[in-house]
C-alpha positions, 0 to 999 in steps of 0.5 A: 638584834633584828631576825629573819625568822619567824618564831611561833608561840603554843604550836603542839608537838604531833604525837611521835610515830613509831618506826615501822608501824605508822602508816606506811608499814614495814615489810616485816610487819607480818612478824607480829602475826607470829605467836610464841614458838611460831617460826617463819623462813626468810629468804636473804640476799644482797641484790637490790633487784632480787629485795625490790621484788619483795621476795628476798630480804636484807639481813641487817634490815631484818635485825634492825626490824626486831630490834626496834620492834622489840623496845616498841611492842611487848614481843620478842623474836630471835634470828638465824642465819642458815640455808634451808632446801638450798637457800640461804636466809634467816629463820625466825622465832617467835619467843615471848 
């Protein structure tokens, strides 16, 4: 049988790259500056426009964030949901 594919031999498999710290970052990244105890407010919404200015975020965003993040680096963190001053957002902790 006759195929129109190429098939390469001794290719190397690049490293893997983990998700939210490669080149590009993620917004989030800044959660790994927290210490143990450390919290830090976030303010949610589900405007595009108000995430694309990068002062709201999405709240499946930030658990899928520390879920991830938490398999791939020796920290943990929890979250709440809450209003603070008015705002609603999360509120999270740093907690090993």
């Amino acid at each position: 049988m006759h195929t129109t594919f190429r098939i390469d031999k001794g290719v190397p498999i690049p490293p893997r790259q983990n998700v939210g710290v490669g080149n590009k970052g993620s917004q989030f990244d800044f959660l790994l500056e927290l210490e143990v105890n450390d919290s830090t407010f976030l303010k949610t919404s589900t405007s595009k426009t108000k995430i694309k200015s990068g002062m709201y975020f999405r709240t499946t965003s930030l658990a899928s964030y520390i879920h991830r993040m938490s398999k791939l680096v020796n920290m943990k963190w929890v979250y709440r949901t809450r209003a603070e001053n008015n705002v609603l957002g999360a509120r999270v902790w740093r907690i090993s």
